[in-house]
C-alpha positions, 0 to 999 in steps of 0.5 A, spaced: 500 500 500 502 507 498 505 511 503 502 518 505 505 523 508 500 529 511 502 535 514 497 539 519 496 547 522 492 549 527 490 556 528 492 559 534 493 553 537 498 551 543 501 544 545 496 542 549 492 542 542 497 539 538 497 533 544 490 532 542 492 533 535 497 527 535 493 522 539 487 523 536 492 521 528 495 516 533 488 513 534 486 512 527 493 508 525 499 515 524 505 515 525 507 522 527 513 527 529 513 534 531 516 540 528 516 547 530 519 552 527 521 559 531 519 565 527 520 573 528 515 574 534 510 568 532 511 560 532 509 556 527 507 549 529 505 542 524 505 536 525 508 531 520 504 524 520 505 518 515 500 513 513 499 507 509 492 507 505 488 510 499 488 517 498 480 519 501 481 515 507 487 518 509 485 525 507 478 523 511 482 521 518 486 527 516 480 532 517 476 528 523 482 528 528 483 534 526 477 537 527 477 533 534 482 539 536 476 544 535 481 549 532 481 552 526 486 547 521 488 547 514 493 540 511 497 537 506 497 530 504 502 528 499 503 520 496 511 518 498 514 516 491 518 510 492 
């Protein structure tokens, strides 16, 4: 099966959030990692999940976890080329 890698932002968030982030993806099969990356006088935060399927059920997990968050969220998922 195709591995797909997806990248999630959430708007105004804060670790906690991001905590709910990671285990609600880690709840439905990801595998993730943090990144942050300080910015001038913001930080920008993403999470970089991975998982193994078809495009419209990761893109479909992808939103649900997200969504469990209750922020605003945006998200990249890319199919890993081999």
């Amino acid at each position: 099966m195709p591995l797909y890698i997806a990248v999630v932002q959430l708007e105004n968030a804060v670790e906690n959030d991001y905590q709910k982030l990671h285990e609600a993806l880690q709840s439905r099969s990801f595998k993730t990692a943090t990144y942050a990356e300080q910015k001038k006088e913001e930080s920008m935060h993403s999470l970089i999940a991975t998982k193994t399927g078809n495009m419209p059920g990761v893109i479909d997990a992808v939103k649900n976890a997200a969504s469990e968050t209750g922020k605003i969220f945006s998200f990249t998922v890319m199919r890993n080329k081999r």
